[in-house]
Each structure stands twice: as structure tokens, then as C-alpha cells.
N, C-alpha and C positions, 0 to 999 in steps of 0.2 A: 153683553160684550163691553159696552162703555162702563158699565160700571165697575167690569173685572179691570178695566184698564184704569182706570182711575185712582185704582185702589193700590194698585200696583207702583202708580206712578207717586203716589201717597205716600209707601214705604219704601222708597228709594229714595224721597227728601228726607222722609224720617231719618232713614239709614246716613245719610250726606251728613244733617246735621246734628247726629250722633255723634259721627267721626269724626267732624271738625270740633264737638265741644271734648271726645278726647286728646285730640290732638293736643287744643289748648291746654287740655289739664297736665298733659305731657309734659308742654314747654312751662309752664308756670312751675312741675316737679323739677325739672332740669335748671331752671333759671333759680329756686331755691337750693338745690344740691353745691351749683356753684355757689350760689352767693355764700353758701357755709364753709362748702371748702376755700374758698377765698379767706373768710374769718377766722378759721379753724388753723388755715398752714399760713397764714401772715406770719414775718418776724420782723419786728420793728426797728427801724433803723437808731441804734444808742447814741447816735448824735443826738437823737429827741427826745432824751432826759434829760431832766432840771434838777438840776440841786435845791432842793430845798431847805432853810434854816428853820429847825424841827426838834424840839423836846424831849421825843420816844428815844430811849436808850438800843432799842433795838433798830433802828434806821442807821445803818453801815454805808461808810463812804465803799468799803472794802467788803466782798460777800462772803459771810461767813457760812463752814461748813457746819454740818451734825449729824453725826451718826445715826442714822435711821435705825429704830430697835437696837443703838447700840453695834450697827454694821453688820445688820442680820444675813449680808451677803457672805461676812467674810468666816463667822462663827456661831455658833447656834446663839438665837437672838434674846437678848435681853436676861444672859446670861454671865455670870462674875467672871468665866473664861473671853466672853465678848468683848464687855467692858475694860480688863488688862489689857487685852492686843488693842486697843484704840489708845489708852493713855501710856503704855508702855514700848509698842513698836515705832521703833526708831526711822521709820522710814515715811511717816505723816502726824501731822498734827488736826485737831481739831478744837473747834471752838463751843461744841451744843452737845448734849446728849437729849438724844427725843425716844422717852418711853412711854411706856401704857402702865395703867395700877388697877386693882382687883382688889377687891375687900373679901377676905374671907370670913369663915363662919365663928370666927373668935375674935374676929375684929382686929387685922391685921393687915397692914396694906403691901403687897406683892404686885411683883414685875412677869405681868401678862399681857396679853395684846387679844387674843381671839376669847367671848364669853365661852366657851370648853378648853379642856385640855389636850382634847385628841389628834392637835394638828402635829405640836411639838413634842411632847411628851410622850413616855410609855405608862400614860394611865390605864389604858384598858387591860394590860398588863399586870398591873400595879393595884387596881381598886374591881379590877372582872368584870366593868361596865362603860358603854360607850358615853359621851357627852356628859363629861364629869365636869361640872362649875367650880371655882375654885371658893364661893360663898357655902358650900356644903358640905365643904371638909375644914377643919383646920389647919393652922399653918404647919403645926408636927406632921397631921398627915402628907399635906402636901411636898414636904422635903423628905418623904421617899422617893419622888418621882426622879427619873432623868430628864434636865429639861432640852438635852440635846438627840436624846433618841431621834429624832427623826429628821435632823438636820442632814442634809446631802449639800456635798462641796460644787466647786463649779464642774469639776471631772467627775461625777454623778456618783462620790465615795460616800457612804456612810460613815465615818469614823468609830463614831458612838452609839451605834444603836445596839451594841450587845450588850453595852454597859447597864447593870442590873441592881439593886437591892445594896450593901457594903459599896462594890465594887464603881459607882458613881462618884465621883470627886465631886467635894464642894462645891467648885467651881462652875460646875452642871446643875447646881441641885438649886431647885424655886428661891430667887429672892424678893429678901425685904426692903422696904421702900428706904429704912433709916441704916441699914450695915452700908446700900449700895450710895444715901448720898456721903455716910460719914468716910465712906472709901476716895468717893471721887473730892472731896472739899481737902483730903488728906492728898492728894496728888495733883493740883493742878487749879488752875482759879479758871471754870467752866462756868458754865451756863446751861438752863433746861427747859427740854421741851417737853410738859409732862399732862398727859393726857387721863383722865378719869374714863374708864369704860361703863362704870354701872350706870344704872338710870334708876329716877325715883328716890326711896329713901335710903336707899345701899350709898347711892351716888351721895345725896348729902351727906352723911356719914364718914364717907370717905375725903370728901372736902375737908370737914371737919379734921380730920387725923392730918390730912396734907399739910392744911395750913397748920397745925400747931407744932407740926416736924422741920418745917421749913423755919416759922418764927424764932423756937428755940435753938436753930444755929443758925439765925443771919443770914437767912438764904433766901426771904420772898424777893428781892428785887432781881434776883436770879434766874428767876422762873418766869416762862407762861405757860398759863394754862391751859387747856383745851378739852373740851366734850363737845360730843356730839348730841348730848340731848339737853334741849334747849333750857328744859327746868331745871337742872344741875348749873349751868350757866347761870340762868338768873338767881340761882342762890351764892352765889360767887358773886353778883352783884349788889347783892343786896345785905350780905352777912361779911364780906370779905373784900370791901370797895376797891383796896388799895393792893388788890391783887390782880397783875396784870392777865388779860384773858386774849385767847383766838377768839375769831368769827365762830360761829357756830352757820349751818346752811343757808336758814331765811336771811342771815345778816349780809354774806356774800353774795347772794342775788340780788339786794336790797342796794349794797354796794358797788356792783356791776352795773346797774340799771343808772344810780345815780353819776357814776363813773361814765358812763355814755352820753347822758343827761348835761352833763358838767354842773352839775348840780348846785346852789353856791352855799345853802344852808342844810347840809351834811350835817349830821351830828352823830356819830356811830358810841357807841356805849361799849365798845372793844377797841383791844390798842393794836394788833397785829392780825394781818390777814394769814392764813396759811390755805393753801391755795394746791389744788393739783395742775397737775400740766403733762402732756406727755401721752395722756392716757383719756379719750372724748366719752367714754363711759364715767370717767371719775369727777369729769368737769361737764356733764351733761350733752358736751359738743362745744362747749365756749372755749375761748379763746382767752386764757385768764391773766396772760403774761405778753400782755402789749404795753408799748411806752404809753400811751395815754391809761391804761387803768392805775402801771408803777406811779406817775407823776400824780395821780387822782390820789392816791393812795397819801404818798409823801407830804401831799399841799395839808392834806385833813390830818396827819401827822402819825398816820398808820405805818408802822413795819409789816413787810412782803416777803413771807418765805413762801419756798415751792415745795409741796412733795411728789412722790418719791422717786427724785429724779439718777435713776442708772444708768443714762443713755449718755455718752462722751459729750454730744454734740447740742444735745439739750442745757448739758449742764454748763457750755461754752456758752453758747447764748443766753441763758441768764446771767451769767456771772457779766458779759456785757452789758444785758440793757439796766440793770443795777440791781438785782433780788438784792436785798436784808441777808437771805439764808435760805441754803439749799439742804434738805436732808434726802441723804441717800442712803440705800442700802451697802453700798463701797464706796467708805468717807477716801479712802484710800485713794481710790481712781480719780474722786472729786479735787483731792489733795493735789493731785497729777496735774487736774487740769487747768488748777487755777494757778498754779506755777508757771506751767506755761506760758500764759497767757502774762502774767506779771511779768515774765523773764521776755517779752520779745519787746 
């Protein structure tokens, strides 16, 4: 009988100090929830920017806009009918155009953004098979395609998805990297934000064509660069020094860490951060657009764009705490708001 009670009295401490080490682990989850969403919804007060006197061509007293894919909110994106309404609609201006490029299988560089075709396009249509690369067909092939089929407006219209074979205007149909800069250097003195999608030796390759399309019309100090895999980068650094680059991911967390750090011997081997905001999956949950990272940023001599920012209220609050450059998918709305903001 004492021993049953013993035993009993035994697993009711156990049980006691169970629950107080969940309890703890509770409050330690609760006390880390906040402290994130503390860091995550901070907006920092734009009185605590500093002017920095700073080198980078891209560090804007004034925050420039760019059309995201070319204003892929407003027309099917990264399209010659996209690109007119941005340089031609009388009701906004912009300062960036931010695209993506795709090497195909002849060695041509084209305006894509997802490795398949099936997001935009009527490939499956067009070629009878799903997840068609744009490195497996050539560029003739590829300008059968509609690159607006599957574009849907903000009232949930398809305009162009019937549009078939003959019946696709130009203006829809897959471009190339040199008709679309010889159009925009013909209409307006821009700047770009132009991103490499391949990876490995497509990727270098396509460096390659970039930089000697840009050289021969006076256009590197125009650009930056961007990829996302890190080896296409460093061939950019090492083949194309004086071609200005984004961060690539370890470089951004690298520069977060020392940005918290206040780090004093930074050395970053890229001139511009380009940075999401808006969206804790695309910035891992960080917090990427506080006045101490903009000012970390500016001291070391880096230009701060944010992507893809389409929220009113987001794009008000950086254009306060000082981003470089904002690309959204409606340069339009962007256009609105920094007017505003100037005009009060």
C-alpha cells in the first residue's frame, strides 16, 4: 500500500514538472512570437535617416520608381504591349525598367521570368506539351507563342487568351533582349533592372551576350545586375568587374547580420541591395526596411531597392524612410503615390 502510494505521489511530481517545463516552453514560444512580430511590423521613424555623401549612382536623394516585369499588374508582363503603356501613357512616369532574360537554344537572349513557359503563355497549346523551357526551342519557335494568353486584368477579364497562331500581334509575341533595349534607349533616358534566370553554364553564356549588348550601345553604367545563383554572380565578378551587381541571398543575410552588428569593416563585393518587403516568406520573417539597415546600407555606399511592392501603404513608407527604388507591379499606383506625398 505505501509503495502504491508513493508511486503515485511520484507521478504527480513528474506530471507537476512536466507542466511547468511546458508551460515554460510556452512562454519562451510566446515571448519569441512577439519579439518577431515586434521586428517584423516595426516602421521606423524617417527622421532617423542620414544623408549620406556616397559614390553609387544609384543612391537617390528622390526614390525612384520601376516597373516590375515592365508593370506586369497593368499588361501582360514583360511584353512590347507592356513596355509602350509604361513609356508612352501619359498619366505616369517612370525611372527603371526591371526584367528577367532566358537564353534559348540558338543562343538568344529573351524576356522571361518563370524557367517554363506555362504560366504566361499558350505553349501547351502551341508546342502539345507542358513545362516547355525557353533553352529547348529556338527563338523562331518561340515567337509563335502568345505571350499574353494568360494574362487576367484586375476585373478577372482575359483579354488575350483567344489570341492564336497569325492572329497574336507583335506586341504579345516573346522578346528579345536587343529590339526591347534598342526601343526603350529610343524613347527615353531609363535605367535597368535586369536580372539572369539561368544557372551554370547557360547562365554564363548569357552574361556573356548581356554584357556585349549593353557595351555596344553605351548602356553598362545603366544597368544592374541580378541572379539569383550565386555562381553566375561571381562570374560577373570576376569576367565583368565593372559591372554593377544586386546581392545575391548569402550576401543579404551576410549584410543584415553585419547591419545589426554595426559592423565597421564591411566590405560587400556588390553595389545594390534589392531586398523584399511586404511579404515574411520572401524576406524569411526579417525585417528588411528599417532606418538602421537603409543608413548601414548608404554609410558602406550600397543603393536599397525594395521588391515587389503593390501595397499603397507600403510603398508610402518607403518612399519616406529613403529606399533608392521601388519596383512594383503598378508603376502607375507607385507614380500616385509618390506625388502625393511630394505635393503635400
Amino acid at each position: 500500500m505505501e509503495k502504491q502510494m508513493a508511486k503515485r505521489n511520484a507521478m504527480k511530481r513528474g506530471t507537476k514538472i512536466l507542466c511547468r517545463a511546458l508551460l515554460a516552453v510556452l512562454l519562451l514560444l510566446a515571448a519569441a512570437a512577439l519579439l518577431w512580430a515586434w521586428q517584423y511590423f516595426h516602421r521606423s521613424d524617417p527622421a532617423d535617416i542620414i544623408r549620406y555623401e556616397t559614390t553609387n549612382p544609384y543612391i537617390q536623394d528622390t526614390t525612384e520608381i520601376s516597373a516590375h516585369r515592365s508593370g506586369a499588374g497593368i499588361m501582360p508582363e514583360e511584353t512590347m504591349m507592356a513596355f509602350e503603356n509604361c513609356v508612352e501613357n501619359p498619366a505616369f512616369d517612370i525611372d527603371f525598367f526591371e526584367f528577367d532574360l532566358h537564353i534559348t537554344g540558338d543562343d538568344v537572349l529573351v524576356l522571361l521570368h518563370d524557367d517554363v513557359l506555362d504560366r504566361t503563355s499558350d505553349s501547351e497549346t502551341v508546342f502539345g506539351e507542358t513545362n516547355v523551357r525557353p533553352e529547348d526551342k529556338t527563338y523562331a519557335e518561340l515567337r509563335q507563342l502568345n505571350m499574353g494568353a494568360k494574362f487576367e486584368t484586375a476585373e478577372g477579364e482575359m483579354p488575350y487568351a483567344d489570341l492564336h497562331g497569325d492572329a497574336v500581334p507583335d506586341a504579345l509575341r516573346i522578346l528579345r533582349l536587343e529590339d526591347i533595349l534598342d526601343y526603350l534607349r529610343s524613347h527615353g533616358d531609363y535605367r535597368y533592372i535586369i536580372e539572369v534566370k539561368n544557372e551554370g553554364e547557360l547562365g554564363r553564356r548569357s552574361v556573356d551576350f548581356l554584357y556585349e549588348a549593353l557595351t555596344r550601345r553605351g548602356m553598362l553604367n545603366d544597368v544592374v545586375f541580378g541572379c539569383f545563383h550565386e555562381e553566375v554572380s561571381d562570374y560577373v565578378d570576376e569576367a565583368y568587374p565593372e559591372m554593377m551587381r544586386g546581392a545575391y541571398a548569402s550576401e543579404v543575410t551576410a549584410f543584415y547580420l553585419a547591419a545589426l552588428l554595426d559592423k565597421q569593416d564591411y566590405a560587400p563585393s556588390f553595389d545594390v541591395l534589392q531586398l523584399p518587403f511586404g511579404d515574411p516568406k520572401e524576406s524569411y520573417g526579417l525585417n528588411l526596411a528599417t532606418a538602421r539597415l537603409i543608413n548601414y546600407a548608404h554609410k558602406n555606399n550600397l543603393g536599397v531597392q525594395y521588391w515587389t511592392i503593390n501595397d499603397e501603404e507600403d510603398m508610402a513608407y518607403l518612399i519616406r524612410v529613403g529606399a533608392d527604388c521601388i519596383m512594383s507591379d503598378y508603376p502607375d499606383r507607385l507614380y500616385a503615390v509618390r506625388s502625393q506625398l511630394e505635393n503635400r
